[in-house]
C-alpha positions in Angstrom: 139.1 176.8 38.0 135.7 176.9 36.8 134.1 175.8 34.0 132.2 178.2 31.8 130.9 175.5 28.8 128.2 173.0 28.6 129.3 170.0 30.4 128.8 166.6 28.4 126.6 165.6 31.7 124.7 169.0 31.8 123.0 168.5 28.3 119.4 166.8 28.3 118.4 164.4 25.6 114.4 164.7 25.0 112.9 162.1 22.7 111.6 162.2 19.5 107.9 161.4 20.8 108.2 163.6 23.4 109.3 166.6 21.2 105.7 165.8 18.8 104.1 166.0 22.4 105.0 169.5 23.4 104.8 170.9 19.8 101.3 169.0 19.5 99.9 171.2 23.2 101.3 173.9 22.0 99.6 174.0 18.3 96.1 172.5 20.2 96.7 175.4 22.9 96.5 177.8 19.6 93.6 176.6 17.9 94.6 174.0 15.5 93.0 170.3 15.7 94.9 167.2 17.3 95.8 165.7 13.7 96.9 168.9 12.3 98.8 169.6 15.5 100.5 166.3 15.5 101.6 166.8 11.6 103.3 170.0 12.6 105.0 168.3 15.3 106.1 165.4 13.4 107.3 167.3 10.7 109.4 169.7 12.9 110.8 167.3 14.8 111.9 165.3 11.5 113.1 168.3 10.7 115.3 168.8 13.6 116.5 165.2 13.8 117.8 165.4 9.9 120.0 168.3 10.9 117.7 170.8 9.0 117.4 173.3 12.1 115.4 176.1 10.2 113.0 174.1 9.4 112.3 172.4 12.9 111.1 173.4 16.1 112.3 176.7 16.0 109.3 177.4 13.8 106.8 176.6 16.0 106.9 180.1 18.0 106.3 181.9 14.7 103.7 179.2 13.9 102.0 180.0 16.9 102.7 184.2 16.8 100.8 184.1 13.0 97.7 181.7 14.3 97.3 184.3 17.2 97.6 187.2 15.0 95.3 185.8 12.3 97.4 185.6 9.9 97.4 181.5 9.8 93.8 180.5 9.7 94.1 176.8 12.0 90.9 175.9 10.0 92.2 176.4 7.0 92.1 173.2 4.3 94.0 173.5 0.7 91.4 173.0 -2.2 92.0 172.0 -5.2 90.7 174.8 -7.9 91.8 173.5 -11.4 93.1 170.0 -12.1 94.4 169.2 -15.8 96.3 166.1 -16.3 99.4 166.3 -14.2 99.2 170.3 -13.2 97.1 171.1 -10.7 96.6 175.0 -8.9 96.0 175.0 -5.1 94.5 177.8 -3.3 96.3 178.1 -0.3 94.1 180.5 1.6 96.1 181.4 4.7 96.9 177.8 5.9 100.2 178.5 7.2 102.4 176.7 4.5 105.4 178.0 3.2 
């Protein structure tokens, strides 16, 4: 009889630093600087290693899709426009964040 599921021996276990790797090529291979492009990766793979799988590496493809498309601008840095004690209004300006 054969076996139609994942085997426990078929399943690859990448590592953390490894996963920042990829993601980090693939952000630099769509525009964005090394540091920003290690954040991402960072962050998604946190987000994937705490169990919060929408929020992980499955975002990097639309990440990717919205730099090539120009609707992320890779350049893009928040700026502060008003600061008043403890509010403060950031201008966004198309840098990716959600």
């Amino acid at each position: 009889m054969m076996s139609t599921g994942c085997q426990d021996h078929d399943q690859k276990v990448v590592s953390k630093d490894e996963v920042i790797r990829f993601i980090q090529d693939c952000m630099c291979k769509a525009g964005t600087t090394l540091e920003d492009a290690y954040a991402v990766g960072h962050h998604l793979m946190t987000a994937d290693y705490r169990g919060h799988f929408s929020h992980g590496m499955n975002r990097m493809q639309m990440y990717v899709k919205n730099i090539e498309n120009r609707i992320t601008d890779p350049a893009a840095r928040p700026q502060i426009v008003t600061d008043f004690q403890v509010r403060m209004g950031i201008s966004r300006v198309n840098d990716g964040g959600t």
